[in-house]
GUVO-34212 format. One record per residue (C-alpha): residue number from 0; y, x, z. Coordinates in Angstrom, 1 decimal, padded with zeros to 4 digits. Layout:
 num     yy     xx     zz
 NUM      Y      X      Z
...
***
This chain:
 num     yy     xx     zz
   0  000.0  000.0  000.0
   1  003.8  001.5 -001.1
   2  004.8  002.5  001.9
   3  008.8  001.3  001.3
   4  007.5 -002.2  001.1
   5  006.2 -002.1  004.4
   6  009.7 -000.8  006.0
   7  011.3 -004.2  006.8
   8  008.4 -005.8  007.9
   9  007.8 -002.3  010.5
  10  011.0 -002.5  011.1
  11  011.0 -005.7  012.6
  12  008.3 -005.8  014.7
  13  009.0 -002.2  015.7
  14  005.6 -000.8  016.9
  15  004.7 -003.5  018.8
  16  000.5 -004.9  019.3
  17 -000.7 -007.5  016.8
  18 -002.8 -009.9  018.7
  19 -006.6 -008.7  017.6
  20 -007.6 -012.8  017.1
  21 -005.1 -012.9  014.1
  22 -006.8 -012.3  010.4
  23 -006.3 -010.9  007.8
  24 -002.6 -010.2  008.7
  25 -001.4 -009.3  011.6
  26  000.8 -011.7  014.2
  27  003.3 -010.4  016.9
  28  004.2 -012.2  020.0
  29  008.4 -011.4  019.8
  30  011.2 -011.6  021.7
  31  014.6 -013.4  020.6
  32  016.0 -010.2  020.0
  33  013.3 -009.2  017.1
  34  013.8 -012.9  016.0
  35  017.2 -012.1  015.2
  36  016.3 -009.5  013.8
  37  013.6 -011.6  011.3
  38  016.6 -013.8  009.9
  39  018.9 -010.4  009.5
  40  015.8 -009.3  007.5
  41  015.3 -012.7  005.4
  42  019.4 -012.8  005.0
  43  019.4 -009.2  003.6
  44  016.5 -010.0  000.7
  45  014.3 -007.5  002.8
  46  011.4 -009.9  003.3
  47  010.9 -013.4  001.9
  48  010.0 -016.7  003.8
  49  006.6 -017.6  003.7
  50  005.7 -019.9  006.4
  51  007.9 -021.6  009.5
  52  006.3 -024.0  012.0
  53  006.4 -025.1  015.5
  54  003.9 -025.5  018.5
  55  004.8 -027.2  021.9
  56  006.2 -023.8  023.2
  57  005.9 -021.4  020.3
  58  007.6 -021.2  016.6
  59  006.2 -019.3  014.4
  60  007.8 -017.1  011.3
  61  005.5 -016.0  008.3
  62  007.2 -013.4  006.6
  63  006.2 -011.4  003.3
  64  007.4 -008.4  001.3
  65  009.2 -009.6 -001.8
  66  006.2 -009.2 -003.7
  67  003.8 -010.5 -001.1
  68  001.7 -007.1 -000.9
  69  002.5 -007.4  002.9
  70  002.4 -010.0  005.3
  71  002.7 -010.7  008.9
  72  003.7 -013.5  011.8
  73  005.9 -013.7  014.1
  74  005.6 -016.1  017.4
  75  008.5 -016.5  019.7
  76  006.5 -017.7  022.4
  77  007.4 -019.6  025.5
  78  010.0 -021.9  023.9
  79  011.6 -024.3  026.5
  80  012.7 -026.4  023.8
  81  015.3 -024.6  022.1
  82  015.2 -021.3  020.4
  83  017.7 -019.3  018.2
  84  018.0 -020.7  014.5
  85  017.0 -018.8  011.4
  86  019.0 -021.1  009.2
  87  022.1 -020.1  010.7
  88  022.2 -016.9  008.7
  89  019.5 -018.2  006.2
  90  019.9 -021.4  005.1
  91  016.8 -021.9  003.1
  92  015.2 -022.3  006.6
  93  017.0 -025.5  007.2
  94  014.7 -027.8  006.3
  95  011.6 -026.2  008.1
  96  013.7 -026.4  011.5
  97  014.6 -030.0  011.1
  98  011.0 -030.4  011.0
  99  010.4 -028.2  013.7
 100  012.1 -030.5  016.0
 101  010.9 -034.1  014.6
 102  007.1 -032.7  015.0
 103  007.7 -030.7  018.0
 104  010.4 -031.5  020.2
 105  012.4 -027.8  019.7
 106  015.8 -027.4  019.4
 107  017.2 -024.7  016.8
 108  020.3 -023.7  018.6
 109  023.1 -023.1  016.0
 110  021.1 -024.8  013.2
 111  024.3 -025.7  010.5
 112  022.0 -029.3  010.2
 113  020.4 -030.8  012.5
 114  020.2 -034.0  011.1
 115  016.6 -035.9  010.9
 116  014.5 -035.0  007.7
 117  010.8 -036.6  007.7
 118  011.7 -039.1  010.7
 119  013.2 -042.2  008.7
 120  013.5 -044.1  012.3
 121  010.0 -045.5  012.8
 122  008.6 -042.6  014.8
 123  008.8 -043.4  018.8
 124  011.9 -041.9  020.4
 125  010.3 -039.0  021.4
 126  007.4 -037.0  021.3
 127  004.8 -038.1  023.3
 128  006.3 -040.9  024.5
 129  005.1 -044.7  024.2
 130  008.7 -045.9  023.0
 131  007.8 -048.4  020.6
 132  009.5 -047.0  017.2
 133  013.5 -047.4  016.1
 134  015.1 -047.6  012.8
 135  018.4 -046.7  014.5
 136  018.2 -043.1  012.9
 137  017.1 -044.6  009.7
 138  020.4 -046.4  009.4
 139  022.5 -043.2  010.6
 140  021.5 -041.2  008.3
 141  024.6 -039.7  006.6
 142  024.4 -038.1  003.6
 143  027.2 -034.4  003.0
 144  030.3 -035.4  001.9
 145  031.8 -034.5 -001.6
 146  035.5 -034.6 -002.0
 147  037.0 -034.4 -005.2
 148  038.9 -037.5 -007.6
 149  037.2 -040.2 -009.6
 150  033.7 -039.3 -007.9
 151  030.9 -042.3 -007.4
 152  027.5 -042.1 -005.7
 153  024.6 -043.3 -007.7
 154  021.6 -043.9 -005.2
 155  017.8 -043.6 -007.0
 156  014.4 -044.8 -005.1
 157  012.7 -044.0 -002.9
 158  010.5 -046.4 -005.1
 159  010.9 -045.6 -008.4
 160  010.3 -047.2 -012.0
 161  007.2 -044.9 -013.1
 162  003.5 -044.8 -010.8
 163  005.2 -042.0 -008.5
 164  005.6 -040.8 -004.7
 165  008.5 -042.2 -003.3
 166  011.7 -040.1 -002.7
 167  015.6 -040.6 -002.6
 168  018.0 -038.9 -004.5
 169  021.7 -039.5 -003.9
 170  023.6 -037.9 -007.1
 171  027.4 -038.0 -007.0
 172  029.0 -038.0 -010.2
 173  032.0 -037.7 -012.5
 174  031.3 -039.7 -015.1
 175  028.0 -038.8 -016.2
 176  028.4 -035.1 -014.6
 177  026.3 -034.7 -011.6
 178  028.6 -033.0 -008.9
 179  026.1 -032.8 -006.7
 180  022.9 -034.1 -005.7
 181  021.0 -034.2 -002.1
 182  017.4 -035.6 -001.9
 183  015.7 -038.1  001.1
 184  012.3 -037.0  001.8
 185  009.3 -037.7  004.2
 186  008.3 -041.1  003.2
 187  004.9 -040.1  002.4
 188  004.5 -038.2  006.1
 189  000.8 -039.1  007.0
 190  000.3 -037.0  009.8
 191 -001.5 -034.5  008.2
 192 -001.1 -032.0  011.8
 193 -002.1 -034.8  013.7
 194 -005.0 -035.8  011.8
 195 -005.9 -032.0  011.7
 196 -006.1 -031.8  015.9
 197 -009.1 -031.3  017.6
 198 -011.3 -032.6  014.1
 199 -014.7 -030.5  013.4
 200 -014.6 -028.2  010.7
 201 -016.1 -030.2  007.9
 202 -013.5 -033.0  008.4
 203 -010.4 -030.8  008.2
 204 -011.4 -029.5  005.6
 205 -011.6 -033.3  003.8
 206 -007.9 -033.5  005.1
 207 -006.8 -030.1  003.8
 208 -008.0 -031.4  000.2
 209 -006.2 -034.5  000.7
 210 -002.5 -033.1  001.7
 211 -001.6 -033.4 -002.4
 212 -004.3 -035.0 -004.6
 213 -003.5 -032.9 -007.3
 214 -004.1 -029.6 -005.8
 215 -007.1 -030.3 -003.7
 216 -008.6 -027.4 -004.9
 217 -006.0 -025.1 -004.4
 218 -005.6 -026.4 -000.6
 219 -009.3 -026.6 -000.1
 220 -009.1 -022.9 -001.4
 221 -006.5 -022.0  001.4
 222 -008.4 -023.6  004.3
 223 -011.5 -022.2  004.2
 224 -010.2 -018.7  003.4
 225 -007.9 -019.1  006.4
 226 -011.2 -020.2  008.3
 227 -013.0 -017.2  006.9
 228 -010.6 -015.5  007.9
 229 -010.4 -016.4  011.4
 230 -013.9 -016.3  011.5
 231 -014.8 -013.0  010.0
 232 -017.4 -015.2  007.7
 233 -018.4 -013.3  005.0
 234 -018.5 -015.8  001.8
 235 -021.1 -015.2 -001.8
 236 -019.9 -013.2 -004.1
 237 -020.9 -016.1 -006.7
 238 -019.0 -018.8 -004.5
 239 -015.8 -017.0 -005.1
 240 -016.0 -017.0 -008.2
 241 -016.9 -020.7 -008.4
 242 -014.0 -021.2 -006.5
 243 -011.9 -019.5 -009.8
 244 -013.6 -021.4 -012.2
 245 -012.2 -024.8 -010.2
 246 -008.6 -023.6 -009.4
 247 -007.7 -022.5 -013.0
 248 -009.8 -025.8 -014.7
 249 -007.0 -027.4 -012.1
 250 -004.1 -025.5 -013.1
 251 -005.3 -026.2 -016.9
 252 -005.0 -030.1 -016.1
 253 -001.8 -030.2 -014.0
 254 -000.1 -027.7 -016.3
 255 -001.0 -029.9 -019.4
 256 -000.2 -033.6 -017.9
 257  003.4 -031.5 -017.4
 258  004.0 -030.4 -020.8
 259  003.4 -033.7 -021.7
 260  005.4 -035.6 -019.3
 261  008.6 -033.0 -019.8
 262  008.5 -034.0 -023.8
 263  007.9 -037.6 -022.7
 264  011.2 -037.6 -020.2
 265  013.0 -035.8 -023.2
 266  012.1 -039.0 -025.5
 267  009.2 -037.4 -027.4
 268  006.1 -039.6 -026.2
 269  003.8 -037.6 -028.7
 270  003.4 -035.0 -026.6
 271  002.3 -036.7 -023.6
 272 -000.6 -038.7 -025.6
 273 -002.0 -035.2 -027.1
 274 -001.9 -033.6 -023.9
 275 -002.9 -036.0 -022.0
 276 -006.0 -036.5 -024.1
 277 -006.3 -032.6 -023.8
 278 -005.7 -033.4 -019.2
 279 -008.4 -036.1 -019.7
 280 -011.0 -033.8 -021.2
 281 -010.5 -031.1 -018.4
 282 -011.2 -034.2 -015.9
 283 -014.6 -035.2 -017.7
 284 -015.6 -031.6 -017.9
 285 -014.9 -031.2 -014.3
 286 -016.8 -034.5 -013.5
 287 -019.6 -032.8 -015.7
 288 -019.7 -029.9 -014.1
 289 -019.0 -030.6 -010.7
 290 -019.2 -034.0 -010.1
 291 -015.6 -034.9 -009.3
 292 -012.7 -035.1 -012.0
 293 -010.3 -033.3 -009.4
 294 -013.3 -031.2 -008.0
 295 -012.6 -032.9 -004.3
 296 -014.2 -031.6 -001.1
 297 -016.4 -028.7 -003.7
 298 -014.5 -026.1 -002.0
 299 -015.7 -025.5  001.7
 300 -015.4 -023.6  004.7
 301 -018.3 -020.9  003.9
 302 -018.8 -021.1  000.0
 303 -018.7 -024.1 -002.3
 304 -020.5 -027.9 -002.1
 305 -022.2 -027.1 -005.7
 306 -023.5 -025.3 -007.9
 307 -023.0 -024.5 -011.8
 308 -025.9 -025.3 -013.9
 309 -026.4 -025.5 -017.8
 310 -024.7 -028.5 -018.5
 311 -021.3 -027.5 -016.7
 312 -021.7 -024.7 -018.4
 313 -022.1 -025.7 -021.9
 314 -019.3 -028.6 -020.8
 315 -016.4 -026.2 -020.2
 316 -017.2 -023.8 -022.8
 317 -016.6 -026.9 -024.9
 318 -013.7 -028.0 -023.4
 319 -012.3 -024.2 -023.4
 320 -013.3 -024.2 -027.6
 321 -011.1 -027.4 -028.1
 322 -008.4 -026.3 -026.0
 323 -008.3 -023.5 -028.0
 324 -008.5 -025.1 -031.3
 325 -005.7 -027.8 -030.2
 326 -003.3 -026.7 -027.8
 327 -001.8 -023.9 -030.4
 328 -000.7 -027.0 -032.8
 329  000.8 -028.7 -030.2
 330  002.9 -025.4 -029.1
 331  003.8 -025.3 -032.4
 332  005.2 -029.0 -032.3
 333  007.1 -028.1 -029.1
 334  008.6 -024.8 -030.5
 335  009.7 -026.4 -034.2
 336  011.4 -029.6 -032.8
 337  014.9 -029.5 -032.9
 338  015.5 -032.4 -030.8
 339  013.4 -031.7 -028.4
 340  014.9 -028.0 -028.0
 341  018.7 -029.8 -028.0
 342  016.9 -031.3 -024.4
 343  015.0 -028.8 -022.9
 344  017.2 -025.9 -023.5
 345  020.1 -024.7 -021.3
 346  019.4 -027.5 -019.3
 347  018.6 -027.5 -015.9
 348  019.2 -023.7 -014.8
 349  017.8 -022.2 -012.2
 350  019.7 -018.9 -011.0
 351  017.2 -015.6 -010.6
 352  019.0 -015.3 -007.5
 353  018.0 -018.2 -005.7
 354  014.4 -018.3 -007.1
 355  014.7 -015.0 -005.2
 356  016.5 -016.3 -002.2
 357  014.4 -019.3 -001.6
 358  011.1 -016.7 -002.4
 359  010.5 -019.8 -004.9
 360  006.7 -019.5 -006.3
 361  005.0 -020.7 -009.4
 362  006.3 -021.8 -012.5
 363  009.5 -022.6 -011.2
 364  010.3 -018.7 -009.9
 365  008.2 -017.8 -012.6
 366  010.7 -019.1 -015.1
 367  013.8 -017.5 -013.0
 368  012.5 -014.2 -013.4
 369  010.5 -014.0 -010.1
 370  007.2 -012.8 -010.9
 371  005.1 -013.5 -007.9
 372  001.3 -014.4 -008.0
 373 -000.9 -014.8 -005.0
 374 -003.7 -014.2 -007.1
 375 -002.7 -010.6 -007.4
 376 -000.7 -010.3 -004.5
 377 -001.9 -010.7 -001.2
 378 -005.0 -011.1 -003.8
 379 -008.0 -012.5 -003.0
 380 -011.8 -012.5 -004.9
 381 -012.9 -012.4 -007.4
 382 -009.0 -011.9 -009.2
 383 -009.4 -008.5 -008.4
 384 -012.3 -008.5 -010.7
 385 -010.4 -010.3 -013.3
 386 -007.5 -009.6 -016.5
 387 -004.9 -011.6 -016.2
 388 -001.3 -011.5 -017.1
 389  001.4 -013.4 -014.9
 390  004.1 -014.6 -017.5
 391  008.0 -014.6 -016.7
 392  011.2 -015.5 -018.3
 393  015.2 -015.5 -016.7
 394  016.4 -018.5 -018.6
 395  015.0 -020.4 -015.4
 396  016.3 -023.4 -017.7
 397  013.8 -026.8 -018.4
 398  012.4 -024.8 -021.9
 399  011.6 -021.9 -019.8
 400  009.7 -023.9 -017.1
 401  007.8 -025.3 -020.0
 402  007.0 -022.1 -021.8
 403  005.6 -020.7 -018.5
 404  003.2 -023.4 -018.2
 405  002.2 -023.0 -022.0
 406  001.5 -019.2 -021.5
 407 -000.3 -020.0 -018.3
 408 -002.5 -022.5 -019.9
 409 -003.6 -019.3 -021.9
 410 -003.8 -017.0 -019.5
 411 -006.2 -019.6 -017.3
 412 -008.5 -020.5 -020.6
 413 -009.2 -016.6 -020.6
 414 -010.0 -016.4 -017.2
 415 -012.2 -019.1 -017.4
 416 -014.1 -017.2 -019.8
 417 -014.4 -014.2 -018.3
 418 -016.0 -016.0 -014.8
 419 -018.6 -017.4 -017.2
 420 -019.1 -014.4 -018.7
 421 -019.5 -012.5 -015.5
 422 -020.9 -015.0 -013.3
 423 -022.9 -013.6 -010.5
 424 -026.1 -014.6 -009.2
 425 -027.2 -015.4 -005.6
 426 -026.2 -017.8 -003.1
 427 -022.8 -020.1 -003.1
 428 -022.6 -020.8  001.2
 429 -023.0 -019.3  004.0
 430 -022.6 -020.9  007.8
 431 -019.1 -020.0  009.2
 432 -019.5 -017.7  012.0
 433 -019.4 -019.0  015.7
 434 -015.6 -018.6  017.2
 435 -015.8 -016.0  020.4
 436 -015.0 -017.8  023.7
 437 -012.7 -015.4  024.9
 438 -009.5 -016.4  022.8
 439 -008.8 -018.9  020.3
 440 -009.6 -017.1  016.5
 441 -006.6 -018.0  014.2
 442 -006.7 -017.4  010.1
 443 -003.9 -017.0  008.1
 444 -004.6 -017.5  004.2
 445 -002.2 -017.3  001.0
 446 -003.5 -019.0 -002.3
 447 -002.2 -019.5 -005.5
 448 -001.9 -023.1 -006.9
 449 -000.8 -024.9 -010.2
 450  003.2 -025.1 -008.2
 451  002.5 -021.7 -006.5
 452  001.6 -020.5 -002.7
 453  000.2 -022.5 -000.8
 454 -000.1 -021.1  002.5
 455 -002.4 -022.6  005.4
 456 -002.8 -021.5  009.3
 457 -005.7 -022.3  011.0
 458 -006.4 -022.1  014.9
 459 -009.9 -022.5  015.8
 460 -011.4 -023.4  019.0
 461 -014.7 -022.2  020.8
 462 -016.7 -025.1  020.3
 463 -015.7 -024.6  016.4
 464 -013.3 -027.4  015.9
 465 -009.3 -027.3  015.0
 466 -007.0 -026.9  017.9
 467 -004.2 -026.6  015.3
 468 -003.5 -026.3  011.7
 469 -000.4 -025.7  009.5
 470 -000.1 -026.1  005.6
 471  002.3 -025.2  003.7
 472  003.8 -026.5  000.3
 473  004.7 -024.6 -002.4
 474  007.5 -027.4 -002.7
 475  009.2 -026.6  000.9
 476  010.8 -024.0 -001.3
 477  011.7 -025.4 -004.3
 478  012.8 -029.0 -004.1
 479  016.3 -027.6 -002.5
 480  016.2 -025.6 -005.9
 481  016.0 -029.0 -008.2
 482  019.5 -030.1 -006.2
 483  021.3 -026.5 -007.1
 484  019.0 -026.9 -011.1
 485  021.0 -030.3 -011.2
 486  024.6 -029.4 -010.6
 487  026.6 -029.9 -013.9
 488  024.3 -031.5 -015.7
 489  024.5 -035.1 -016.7
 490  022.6 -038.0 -015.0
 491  020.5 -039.0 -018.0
 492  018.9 -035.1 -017.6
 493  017.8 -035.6 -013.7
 494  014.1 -037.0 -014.9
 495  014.2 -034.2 -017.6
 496  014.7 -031.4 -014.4
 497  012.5 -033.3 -012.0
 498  009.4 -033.2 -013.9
 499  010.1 -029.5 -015.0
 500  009.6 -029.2 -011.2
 501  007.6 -031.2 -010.5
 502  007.4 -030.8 -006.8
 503  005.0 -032.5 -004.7
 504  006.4 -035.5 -002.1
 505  002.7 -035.4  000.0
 506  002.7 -031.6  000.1
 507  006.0 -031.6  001.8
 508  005.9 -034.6  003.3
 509  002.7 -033.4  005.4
***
């Protein structure tokens, strides 16, 4: 490992012992002092944001080298309900500390908002208490003011006209120029945390592949390798790679149901019936092959649920030889449509500064210059095995998002084929090892999905079950991106942005 890209992360926690139950990477019980010395860190670009939660007398602070080759956590323990805020010098953690004290009960002293974020008013008054539930803070809720002449709020959803999650956006406008726009969430909280409490392994991990239906493989991925992790289980070398050949057959489908949907938003409905012909054929080969169209609860703590056999096989190098044979016209369509480009391009720019700021993942950073893969950094089997290329633009504008997905449709069609290729033999579970009685084992684990990092803590008790568990969204980080994306754009162009995003409401709404 470059030693320079461990400097922040040594300087912060400044020689002190990681606690020996934390795996892979290490955690550091801190003082506020070295906390302060975390958000002067994140502030400074030194170290990104990967992770922010709270406990009933701890916060915790993931934190990563730019390019994620280093991690560690942080844990200012002993909280009596208020600690010092990160978003006070780093406001991208804003949003993770309003959180922090809706699901926890901690105070962020000096947060610059501390207004409610997934709390619409029905939760009881306070945590743990048997107050029947109020909509007074529902009806509070007051939105940042805008000042400026001949300026008009437009208010969208929650519900919305097409099948979607709900979410409220409140644009204010001149004329049809958005001015600015600031977004509602959490009305698809579910209580994922809650749920997750004290449940036996095999039922978490049910829960971890339900957080966002659309990357149940990706977050099924992240808990059991943050299981492993904890539990030092030792996983089939074949298993991992069944594990690939189910993350990028998702990223194949999400990516294409995008491309079609952006084209669609922009007017052209053609390319949302070819691709999502092209999405529907990736669902029936995954039915094939593994007996689920999204591949739901295959991924499990200790290996996967089921095995590849010659009909799978023979399905997806089908599906991979018409991707292959169709996709390329359809990229051609795309490329040679001048109305189309008139939409996509220039529109909806994302700066390479706050991709880099927010430590934005996936197609989103990707497209704003930030080239950051989980699959190659932390890394994680069998991509170390593997060829692949991570593509990146700096346009960070709607065509770029869309080229991105295009090039990572390639990229994941080639992988596919080498895992067949190279396929090994042998088993594809193993038990998870027992957890020690001495301490609780915790797992930290960082995997790549179709939107990019997902990141999932895991705290395991003796008997085997979770005593706690924290996932984390990919879209924590980048639907405060779509507001800045928006600015100067006109109204008619918000769906256009959106579903370049395309950021998940469950995922963040936990």
């Amino acid at each position: 490992m470059p030693p320079m890209e461990m400097t922040a992360l040594d300087a912060i926690t400044n020689g002190r012992t990681a606690d020996p139950d934390h795996r892979p990477w290490p955690r550091f019980s801190v003082d506020e002092g070295t906390w302060t010395k975390a958000a002067v860190a994140l502030h400074d670009g030194e170290c990104c944001l990967l992770g922010y939660w709270g406990e009933r007398d701890r916060v915790n602070l993931a934190l990563g080298t730019p390019n994620l080759s280093a991690i560690c956590v942080l844990s200012l323990e002993n909280v009596d309900r208020v600690f010092p805020s990160l978003a006070a010098a780093f406001p991208p953690a804003a949003r993770l500390e309003r959180t922090i004290r809706e699901m926890n009960g901690l105070l962020a002293a000096g947060a610059p908002d501390s207004r409610p974020w997934l709390n619409h008013g029905r939760w009881p008054q306070a945590q743990g208490s048997s107050a029947p539930p109020t909509r007074d803070s529902h009806e509070k809720y007051i939105f940042l003011p805008v000042e400026g002449e001949s300026l008009h709020q437009i208010p969208v959803g929650p519900v919305h006209a097409g099948i979607i999650e709900p979410g409220h956006f409140r644009f204010t406008a001149n004329g049809e120029t958005v001015v600015r726009l600031e977004e509602r969430l959490g009305y698809v909280h579910k209580g994922i945390e809650g749920l997750m409490a004290g449940a036996p392994l095999a039922q978490a991990a049910r829960l971890a592949g339900r957080v966002s239906g659309d990357s149940t493989v990706a977050y099924a991925l992240a808990f059991a390798r943050a299981v492993e992790a904890a539990t030092e289980t030792v996983v089939p070398e074949r298993a991992h790679w069944l594990r690939a050949l189910m993350a990028e057959l998702e990223r194949i489908a999400n990516h294409l149901g995008d491309i079609g949907a952006i084209c669609n938003d922009a007017a052209f409905a053609i390319m949302l019936a070819h691709c999502g012909i092209l999405r529907e054929r990736v669902l029936r080969a995954a039915a094939t092959t593994f007996g689920h169209r999204l591949m739901m609860d295959r991924i499990i703590p200790g290996g996967v649920s089921c095995d590849l056999n010659g009909d799978g096989r023979a399905a997806i190098e089908a599906l991979v030889a018409l991707i292959r044979r169709k996709f390329p016209e359809l990229v051609e369509l795309y490329d040679n449509t001048t109305s189309l480009q008139d939409r996509t391009v220039a529109t909806g720019v994302l700066r390479p500064a706050l991709a880099q700021r927010f430590a934005c993942g996936g197609v989103i950073g990707r497209a704003s210059g930030r080239t950051v893969d989980a699959r190659r950094h932390p890394g994680y089997p069998p991509y170390d095995q593997l060829a692949f290329d991570v593509p990146s633009l700096i346009e960070g504008d709607v065509n770029a998002r869309v080229w991105i997905r295009i090039r990572e449709v390639e990229q994941s069609l080639a992988l596919i084929e080498q895992i067949l290729s190279r396929l090994p033999e042998g088993a594809i579970a193993t038990d998870v090892r027992t957890v020690a009685e001495a301490a609780p084992a915790e797992g930290l684990a960082v995997v790549e999905g179709f939107r990019g990092d997902i990141l999932v803590w895991v705290r395991l008790r003796a008997d085997g079950t979770v005593d706690r568990c924290h996932p984390r969204d990919p879209s924590w980080f980048q639907w405060p991106l779509l507001e800045a994306a928006i600015e100067g754009n006109i109204v008619a162009d918000f769906p256009l942005c959106n579903k370049s995003f395309n950021c998940s409401y469950s995922g963040h709404d936990l």
